[in-house]
SERO-4910 file (N, C-alpha, C, O; in steps of 0.05 Angstrom, whole numbers):
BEGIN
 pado doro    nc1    nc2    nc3   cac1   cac2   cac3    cc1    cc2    cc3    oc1    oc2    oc3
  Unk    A   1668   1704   2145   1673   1676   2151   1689   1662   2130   1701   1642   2137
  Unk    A   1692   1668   2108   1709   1668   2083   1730   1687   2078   1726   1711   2074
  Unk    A   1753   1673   2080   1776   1702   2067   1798   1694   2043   1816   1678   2050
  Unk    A   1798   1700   2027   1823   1699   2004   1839   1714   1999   1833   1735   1988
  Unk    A   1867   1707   2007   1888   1732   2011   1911   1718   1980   1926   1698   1982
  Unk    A   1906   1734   1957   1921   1741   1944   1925   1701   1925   1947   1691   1919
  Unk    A   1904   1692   1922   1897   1664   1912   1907   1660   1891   1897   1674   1873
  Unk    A   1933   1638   1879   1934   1635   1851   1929   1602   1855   1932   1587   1874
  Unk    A   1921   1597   1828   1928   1559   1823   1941   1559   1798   1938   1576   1781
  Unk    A   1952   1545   1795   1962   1529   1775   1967   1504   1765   1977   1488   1781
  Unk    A   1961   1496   1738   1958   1463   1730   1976   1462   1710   1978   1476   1690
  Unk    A   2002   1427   1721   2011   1432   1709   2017   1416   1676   2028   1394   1679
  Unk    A   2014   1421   1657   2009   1413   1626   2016   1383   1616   2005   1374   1597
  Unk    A   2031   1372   1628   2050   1343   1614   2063   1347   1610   2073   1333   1593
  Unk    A   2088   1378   1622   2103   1387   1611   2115   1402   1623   2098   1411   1639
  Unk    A   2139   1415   1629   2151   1428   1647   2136   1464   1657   2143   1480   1675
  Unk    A   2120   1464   1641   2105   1489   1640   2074   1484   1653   2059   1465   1647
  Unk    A   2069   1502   1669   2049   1503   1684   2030   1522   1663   2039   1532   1642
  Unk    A   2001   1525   1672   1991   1547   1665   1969   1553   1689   1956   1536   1700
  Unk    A   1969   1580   1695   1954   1599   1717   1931   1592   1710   1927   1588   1686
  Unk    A   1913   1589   1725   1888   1593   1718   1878   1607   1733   1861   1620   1720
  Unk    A   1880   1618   1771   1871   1636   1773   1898   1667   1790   1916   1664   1806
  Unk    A   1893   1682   1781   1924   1697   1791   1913   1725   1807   1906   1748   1803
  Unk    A   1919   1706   1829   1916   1732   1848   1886   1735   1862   1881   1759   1865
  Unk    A   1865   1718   1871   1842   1728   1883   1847   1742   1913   1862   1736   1931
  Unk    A   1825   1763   1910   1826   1770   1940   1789   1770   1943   1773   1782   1929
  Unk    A   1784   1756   1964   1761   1748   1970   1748   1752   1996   1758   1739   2014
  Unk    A   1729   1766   2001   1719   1768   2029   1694   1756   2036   1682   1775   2026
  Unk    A   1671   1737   2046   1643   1731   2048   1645   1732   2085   1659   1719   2101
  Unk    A   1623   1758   2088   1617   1750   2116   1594   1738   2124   1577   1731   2108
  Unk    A   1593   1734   2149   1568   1707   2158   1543   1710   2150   1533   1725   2166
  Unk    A   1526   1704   2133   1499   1707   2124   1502   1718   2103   1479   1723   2097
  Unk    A   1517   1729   2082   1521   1746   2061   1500   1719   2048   1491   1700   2060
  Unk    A   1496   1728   2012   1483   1717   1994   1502   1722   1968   1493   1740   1953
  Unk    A   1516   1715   1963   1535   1729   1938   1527   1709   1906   1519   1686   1904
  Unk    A   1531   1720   1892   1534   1707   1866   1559   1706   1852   1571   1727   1846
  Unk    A   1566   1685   1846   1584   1683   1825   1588   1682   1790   1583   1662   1777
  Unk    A   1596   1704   1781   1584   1700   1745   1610   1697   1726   1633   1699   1734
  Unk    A   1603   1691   1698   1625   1693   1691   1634   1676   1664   1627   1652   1664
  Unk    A   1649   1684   1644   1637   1661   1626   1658   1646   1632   1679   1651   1644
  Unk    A   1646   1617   1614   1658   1595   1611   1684   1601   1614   1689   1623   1605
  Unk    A   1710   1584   1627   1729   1579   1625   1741   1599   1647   1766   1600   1649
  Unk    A   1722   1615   1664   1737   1635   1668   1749   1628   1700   1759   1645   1715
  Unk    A   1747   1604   1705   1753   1595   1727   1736   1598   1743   1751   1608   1760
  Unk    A   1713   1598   1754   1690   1594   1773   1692   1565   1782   1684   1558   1804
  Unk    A   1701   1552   1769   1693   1513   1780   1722   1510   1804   1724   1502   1827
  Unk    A   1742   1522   1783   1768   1522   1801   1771   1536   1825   1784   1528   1844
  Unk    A   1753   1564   1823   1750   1580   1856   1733   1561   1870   1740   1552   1892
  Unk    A   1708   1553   1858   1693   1532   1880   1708   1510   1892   1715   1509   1916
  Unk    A   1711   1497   1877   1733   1471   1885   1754   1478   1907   1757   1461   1924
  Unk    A   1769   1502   1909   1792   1507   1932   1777   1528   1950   1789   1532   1971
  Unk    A   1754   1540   1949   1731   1549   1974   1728   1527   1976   1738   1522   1998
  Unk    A   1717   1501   1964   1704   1480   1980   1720   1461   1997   1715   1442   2012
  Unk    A   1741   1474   1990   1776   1446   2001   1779   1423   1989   1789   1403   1999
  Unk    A   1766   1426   1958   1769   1392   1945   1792   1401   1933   1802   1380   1923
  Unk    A   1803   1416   1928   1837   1427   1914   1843   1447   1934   1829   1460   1950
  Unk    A   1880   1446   1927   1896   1464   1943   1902   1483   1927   1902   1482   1903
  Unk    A   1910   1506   1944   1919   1535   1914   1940   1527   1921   1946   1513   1940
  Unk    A   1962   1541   1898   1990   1542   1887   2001   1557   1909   2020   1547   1921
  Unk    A   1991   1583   1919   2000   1598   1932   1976   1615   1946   1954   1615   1934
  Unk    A   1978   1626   1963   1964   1650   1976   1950   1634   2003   1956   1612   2011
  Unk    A   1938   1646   2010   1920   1637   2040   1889   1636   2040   1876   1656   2035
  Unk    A   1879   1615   2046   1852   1614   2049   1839   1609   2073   1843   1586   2081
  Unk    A   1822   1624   2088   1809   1621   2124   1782   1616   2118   1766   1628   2104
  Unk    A   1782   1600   2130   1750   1593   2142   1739   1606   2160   1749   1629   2161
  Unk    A   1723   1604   2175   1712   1621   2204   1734   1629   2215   1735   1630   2239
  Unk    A   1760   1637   2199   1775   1648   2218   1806   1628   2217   1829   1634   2223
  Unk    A   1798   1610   2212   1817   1574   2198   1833   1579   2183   1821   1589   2165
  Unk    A   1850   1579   2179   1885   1580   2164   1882   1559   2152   1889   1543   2170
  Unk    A   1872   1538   2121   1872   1519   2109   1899   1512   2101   1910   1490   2099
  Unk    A   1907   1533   2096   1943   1513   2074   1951   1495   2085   1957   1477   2069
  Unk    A   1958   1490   2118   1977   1470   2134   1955   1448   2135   1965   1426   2131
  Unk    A   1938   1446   2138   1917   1430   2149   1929   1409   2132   1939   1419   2112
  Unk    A   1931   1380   2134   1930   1355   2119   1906   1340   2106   1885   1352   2106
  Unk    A   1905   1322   2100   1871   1318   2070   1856   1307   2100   1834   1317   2104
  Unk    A   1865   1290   2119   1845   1283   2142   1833   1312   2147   1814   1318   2133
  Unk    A   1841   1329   2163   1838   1360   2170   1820   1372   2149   1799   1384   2155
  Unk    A   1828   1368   2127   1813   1391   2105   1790   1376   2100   1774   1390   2088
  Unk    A   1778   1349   2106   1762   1331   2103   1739   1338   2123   1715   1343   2119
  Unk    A   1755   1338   2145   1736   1344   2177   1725   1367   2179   1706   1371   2194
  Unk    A   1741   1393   2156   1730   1415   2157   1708   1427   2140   1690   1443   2146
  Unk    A   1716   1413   2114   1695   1407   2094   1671   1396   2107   1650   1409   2106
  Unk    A   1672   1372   2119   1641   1361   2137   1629   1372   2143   1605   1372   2137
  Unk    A   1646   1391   2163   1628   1404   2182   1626   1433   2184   1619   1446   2203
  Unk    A   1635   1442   2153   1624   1479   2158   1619   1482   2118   1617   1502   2104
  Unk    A   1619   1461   2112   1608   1469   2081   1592   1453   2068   1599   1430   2068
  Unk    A   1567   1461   2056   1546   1443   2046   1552   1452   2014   1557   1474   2004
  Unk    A   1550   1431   2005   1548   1437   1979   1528   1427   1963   1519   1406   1971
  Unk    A   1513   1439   1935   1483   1438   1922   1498   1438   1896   1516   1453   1893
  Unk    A   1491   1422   1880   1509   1422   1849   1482   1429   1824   1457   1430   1827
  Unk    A   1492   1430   1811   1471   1427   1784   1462   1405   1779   1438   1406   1773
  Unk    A   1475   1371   1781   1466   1353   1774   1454   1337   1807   1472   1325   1818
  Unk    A   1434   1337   1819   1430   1338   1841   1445   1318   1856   1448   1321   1881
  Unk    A   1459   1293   1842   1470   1278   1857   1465   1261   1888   1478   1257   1909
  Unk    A   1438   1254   1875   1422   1237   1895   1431   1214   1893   1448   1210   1876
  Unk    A   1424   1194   1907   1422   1168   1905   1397   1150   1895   1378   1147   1910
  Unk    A   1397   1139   1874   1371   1147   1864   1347   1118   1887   1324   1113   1894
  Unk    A   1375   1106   1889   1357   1081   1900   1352   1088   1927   1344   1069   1941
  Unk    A   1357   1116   1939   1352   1115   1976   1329   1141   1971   1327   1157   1953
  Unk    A   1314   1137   1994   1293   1161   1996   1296   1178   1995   1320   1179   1989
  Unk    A   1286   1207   1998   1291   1230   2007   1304   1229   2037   1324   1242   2043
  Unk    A   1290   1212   2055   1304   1218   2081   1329   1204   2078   1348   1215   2091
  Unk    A   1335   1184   2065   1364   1175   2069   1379   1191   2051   1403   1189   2056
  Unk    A   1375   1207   2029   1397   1222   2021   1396   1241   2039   1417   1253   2040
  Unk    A   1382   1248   2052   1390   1280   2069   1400   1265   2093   1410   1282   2107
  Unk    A   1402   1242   2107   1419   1233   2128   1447   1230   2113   1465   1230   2129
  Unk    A   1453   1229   2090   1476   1212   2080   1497   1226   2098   1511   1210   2110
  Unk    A   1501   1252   2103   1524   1271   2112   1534   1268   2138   1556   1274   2145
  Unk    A   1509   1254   2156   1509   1249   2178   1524   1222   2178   1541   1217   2195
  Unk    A   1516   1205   2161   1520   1180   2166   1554   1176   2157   1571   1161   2166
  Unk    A   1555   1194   2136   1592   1196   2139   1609   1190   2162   1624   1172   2169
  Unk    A   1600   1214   2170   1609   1221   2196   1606   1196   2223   1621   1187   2241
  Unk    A   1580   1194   2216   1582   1177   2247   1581   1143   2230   1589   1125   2245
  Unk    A   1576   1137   2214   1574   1117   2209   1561   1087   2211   1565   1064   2204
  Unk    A   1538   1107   2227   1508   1080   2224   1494   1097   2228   1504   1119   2228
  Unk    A   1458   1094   2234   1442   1113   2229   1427   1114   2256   1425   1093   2268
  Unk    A   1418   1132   2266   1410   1133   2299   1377   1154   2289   1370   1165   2269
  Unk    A   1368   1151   2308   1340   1168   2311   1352   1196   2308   1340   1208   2290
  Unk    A   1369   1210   2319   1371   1232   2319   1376   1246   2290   1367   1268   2281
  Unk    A   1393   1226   2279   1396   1231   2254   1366   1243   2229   1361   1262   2214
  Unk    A   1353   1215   2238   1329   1214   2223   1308   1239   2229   1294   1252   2213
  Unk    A   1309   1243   2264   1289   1274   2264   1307   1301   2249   1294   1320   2242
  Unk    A   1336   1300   2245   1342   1318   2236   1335   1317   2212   1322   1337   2206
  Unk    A   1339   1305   2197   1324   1292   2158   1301   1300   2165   1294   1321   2154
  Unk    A   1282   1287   2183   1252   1296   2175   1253   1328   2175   1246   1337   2154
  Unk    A   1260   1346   2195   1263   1368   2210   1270   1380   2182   1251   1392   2173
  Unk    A   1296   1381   2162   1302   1394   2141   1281   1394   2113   1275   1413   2099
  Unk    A   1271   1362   2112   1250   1352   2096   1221   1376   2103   1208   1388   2085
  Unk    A   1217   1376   2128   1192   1389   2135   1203   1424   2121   1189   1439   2107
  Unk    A   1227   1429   2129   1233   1463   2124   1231   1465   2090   1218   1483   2080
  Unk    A   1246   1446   2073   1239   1448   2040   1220   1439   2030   1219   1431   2007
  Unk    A   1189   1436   2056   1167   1428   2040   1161   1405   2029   1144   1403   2011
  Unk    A   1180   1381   2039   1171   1359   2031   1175   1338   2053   1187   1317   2052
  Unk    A   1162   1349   2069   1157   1328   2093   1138   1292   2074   1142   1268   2080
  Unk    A   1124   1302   2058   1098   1279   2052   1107   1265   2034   1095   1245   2026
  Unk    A   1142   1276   2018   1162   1251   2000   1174   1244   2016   1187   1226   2005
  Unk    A   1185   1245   2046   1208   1227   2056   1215   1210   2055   1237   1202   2061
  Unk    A   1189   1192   2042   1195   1167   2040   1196   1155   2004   1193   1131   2000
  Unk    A   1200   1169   1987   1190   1176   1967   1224   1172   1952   1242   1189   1957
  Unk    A   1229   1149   1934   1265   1150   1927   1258   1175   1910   1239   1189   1903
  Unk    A   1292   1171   1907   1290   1204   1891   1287   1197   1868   1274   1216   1861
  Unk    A   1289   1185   1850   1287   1172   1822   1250   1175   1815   1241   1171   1792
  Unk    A   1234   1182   1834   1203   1184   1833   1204   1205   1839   1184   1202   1854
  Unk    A   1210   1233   1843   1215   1258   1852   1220   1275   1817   1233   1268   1798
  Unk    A   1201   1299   1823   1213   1313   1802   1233   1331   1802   1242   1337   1824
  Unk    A   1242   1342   1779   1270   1357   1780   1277   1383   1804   1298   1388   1815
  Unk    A   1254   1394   1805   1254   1418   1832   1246   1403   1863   1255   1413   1884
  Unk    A   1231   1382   1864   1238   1368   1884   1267   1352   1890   1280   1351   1911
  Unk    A   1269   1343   1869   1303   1332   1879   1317   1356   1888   1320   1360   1912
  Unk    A   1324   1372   1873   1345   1402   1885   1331   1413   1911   1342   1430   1924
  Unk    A   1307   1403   1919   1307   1405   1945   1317   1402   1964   1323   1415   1984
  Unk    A   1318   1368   1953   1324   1341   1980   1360   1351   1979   1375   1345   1998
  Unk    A   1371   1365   1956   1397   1369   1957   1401   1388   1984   1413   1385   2005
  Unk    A   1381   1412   1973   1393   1434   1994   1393   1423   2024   1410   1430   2040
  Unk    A   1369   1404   2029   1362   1390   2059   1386   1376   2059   1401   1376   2079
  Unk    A   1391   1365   2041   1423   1350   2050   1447   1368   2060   1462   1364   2080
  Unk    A   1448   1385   2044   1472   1413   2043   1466   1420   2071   1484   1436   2075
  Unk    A   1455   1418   2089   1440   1442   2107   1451   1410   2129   1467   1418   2146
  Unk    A   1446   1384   2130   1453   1361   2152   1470   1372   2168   1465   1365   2192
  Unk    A   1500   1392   2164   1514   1386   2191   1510   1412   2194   1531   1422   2201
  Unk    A   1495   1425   2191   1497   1453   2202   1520   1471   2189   1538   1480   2203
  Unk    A   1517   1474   2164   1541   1491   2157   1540   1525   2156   1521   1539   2149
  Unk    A   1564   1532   2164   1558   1560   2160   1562   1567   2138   1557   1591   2134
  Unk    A   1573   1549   2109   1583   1561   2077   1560   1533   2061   1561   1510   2070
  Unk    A   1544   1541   2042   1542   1534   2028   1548   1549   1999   1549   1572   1992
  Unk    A   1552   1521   1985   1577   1533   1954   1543   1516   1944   1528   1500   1955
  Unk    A   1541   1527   1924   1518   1518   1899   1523   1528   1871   1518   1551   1863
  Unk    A   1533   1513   1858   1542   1509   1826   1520   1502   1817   1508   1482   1823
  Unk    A   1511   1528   1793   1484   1529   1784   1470   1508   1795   1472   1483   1790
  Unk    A   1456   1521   1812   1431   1497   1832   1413   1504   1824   1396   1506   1842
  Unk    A   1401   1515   1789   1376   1512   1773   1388   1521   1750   1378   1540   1738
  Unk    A   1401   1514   1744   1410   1499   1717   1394   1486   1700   1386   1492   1677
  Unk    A   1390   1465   1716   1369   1444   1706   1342   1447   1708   1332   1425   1701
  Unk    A   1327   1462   1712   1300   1470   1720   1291   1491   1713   1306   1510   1709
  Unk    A   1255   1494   1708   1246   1513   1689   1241   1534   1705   1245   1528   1729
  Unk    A   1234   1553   1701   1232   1581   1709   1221   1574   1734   1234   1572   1755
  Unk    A   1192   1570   1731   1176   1565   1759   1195   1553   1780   1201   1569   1798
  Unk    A   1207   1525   1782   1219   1513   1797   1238   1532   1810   1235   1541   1833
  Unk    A   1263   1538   1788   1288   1555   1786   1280   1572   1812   1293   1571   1833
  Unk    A   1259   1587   1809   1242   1612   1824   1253   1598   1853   1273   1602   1867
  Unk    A   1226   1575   1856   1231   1566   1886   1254   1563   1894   1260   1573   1916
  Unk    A   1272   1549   1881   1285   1534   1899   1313   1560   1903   1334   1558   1916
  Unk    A   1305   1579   1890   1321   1616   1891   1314   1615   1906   1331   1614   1924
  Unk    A   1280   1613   1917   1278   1623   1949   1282   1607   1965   1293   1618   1984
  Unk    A   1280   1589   1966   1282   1561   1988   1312   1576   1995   1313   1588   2016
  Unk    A   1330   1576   1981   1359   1581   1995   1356   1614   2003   1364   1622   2025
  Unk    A   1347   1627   1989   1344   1652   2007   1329   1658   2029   1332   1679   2040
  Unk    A   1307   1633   2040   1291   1631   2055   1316   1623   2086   1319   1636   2107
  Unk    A   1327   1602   2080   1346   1587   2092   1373   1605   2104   1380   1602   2127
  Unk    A   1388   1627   2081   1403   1644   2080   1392   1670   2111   1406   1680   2128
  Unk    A   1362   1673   2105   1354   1688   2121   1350   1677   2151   1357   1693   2169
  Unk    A   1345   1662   2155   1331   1651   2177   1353   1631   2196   1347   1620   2217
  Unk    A   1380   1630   2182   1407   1615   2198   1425   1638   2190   1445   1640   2203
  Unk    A   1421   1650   2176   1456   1668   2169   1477   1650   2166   1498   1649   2178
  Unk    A   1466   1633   2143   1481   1622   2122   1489   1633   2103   1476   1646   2086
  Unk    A   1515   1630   2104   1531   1649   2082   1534   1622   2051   1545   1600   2047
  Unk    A   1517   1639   2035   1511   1631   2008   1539   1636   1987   1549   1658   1991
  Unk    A   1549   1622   1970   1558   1636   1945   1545   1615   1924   1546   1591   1927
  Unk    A   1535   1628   1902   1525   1611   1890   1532   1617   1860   1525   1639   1853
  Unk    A   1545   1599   1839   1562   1595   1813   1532   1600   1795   1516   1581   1794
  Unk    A   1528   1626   1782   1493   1621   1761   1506   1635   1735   1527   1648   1733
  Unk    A   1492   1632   1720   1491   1647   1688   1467   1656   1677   1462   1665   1655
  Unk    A   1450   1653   1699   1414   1663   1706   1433   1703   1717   1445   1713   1737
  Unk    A   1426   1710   1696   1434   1748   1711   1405   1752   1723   1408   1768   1741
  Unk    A   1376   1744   1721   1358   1748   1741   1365   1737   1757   1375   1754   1772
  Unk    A   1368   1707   1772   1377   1701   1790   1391   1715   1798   1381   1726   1817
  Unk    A   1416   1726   1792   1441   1733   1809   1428   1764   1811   1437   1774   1831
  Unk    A   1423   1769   1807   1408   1800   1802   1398   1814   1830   1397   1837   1839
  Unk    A   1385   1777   1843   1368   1781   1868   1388   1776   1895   1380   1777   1918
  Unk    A   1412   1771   1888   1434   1775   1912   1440   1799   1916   1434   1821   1907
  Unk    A   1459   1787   1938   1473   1813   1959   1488   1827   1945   1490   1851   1943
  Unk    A   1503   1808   1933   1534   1812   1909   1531   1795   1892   1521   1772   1889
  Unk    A   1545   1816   1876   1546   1797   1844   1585   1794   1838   1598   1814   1838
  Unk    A   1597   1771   1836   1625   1773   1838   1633   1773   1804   1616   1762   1790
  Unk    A   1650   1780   1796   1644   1775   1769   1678   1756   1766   1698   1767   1775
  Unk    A   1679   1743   1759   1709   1732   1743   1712   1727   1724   1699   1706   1717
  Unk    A   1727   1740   1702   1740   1739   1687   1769   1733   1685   1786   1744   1700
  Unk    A   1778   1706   1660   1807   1698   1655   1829   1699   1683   1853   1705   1685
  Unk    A   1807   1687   1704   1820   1677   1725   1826   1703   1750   1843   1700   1768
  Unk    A   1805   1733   1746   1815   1749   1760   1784   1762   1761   1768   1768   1744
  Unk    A   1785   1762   1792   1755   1782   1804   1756   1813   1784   1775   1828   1790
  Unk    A   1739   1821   1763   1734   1847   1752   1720   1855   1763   1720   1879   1759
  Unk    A   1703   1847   1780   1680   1863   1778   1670   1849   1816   1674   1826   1824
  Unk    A   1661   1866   1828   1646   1852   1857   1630   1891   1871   1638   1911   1881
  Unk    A   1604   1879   1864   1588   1908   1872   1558   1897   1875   1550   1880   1859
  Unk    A   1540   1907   1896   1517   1900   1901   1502   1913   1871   1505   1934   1859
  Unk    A   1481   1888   1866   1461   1897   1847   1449   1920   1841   1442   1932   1861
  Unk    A   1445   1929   1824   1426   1961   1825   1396   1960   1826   1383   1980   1827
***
């Protein structure tokens, strides 16, 4: 459901000289996969997420969605596509601190349609009930602890039904115990929709427990082989 045919970007300096940051990806994720992304600092992981997610364009090469040709698409198009086939889970949970659990997991919906209807709200409860926190819905997130918030994220990630969720260390912030759950909550979720996962960690247990481990280095896939 993901393909990268031959990916570079480039940024350019204040100055007539560009510099590569990533040269040349070739990338495959099919429907339900679980992949990890590793890799040290700098090595471009934020920049592959960002143009999988369609918030940047690459310099050159081709990127497909379910099958979707992205380069031509215009920012309306890459907007509409983003909506509605990629959820995204970050490290800093990026709630709203002043809206409940159920109104941050409607927020995605309410983009889109732009006022709030019942249907909306059984779908919030419906995701709320699947991450185990049916009994905070009403609960802002600012009164929520750190592994409950990255909950109400993934329930948000999950609002339009996507078939890609991208998660940039989504326990980062959280101690082992939590970290644990909310590993399974998305592998729970991964299993049970064939949601295709990639997820950005520097936890090697975490990534340990995927399908694939991708490795990037200085802007170039070294390494992509299932765990041992």
């Amino acid at each position: 459901m993901l393909q990268l045919d031959d990916i570079h970007k480039s940024y350019a300096t204040g100055s007539e000289v560009e510099i590569e940051v990533l040269h040349g990806i070739n990338l495959q994720l099919r429907r339900g996969e679980f992949a990890a992304l590793i890799g040290p600092s700098g090595s471009g992981k934020s920049t592959l997420l960002n143009l999988i997610g369609l918030l940047d364009r690459a310099s050159r090469g081709r990127l497909l969605i379910d099958g979707q040709e992205t380069g031509s698409l215009d920012d309306s198009a890459l907007t509409r596509l983003r909506g509605s086939r990629i959820g995204f889970v970050f490290q800093h949970h990026h709630l709203i601190p002043a809206f409940t659990a159920l109104e941050n997991v409607m927020m995605p919906m309410l983009v889109e349609r732009g006022r709030p209807d019942d249907e909306m709200r059984e779908r919030a409860a419906t995701l709320l009930e699947q991450v185990g926190l049916s009994a905070q819905a009403g609960n802002k997130a600012n009164q929520m602890s750190g592994g409950q918030q990255q909950r109400v994220a993934i329930a948000r990630a999950l609002a339009m039904r996507p078939s890609l969720v991208l998660a940039d260390e989504p326990t980062g912030n959280l101690d082992t115990k939590s970290a644990d759950s909310v590993f399974a909550l998305m592998r729970e979720v991964n299993v049970a929709h064939q949601t295709t996962f990639l997820i950005v960690t520097h936890d090697a247990r975490l990534a340990a427990r995927c399908d694939r481990i991708i490795e990037l280095v200085d802007g170039q896939i070294v390494s992509d082989k299932s765990p041992v």
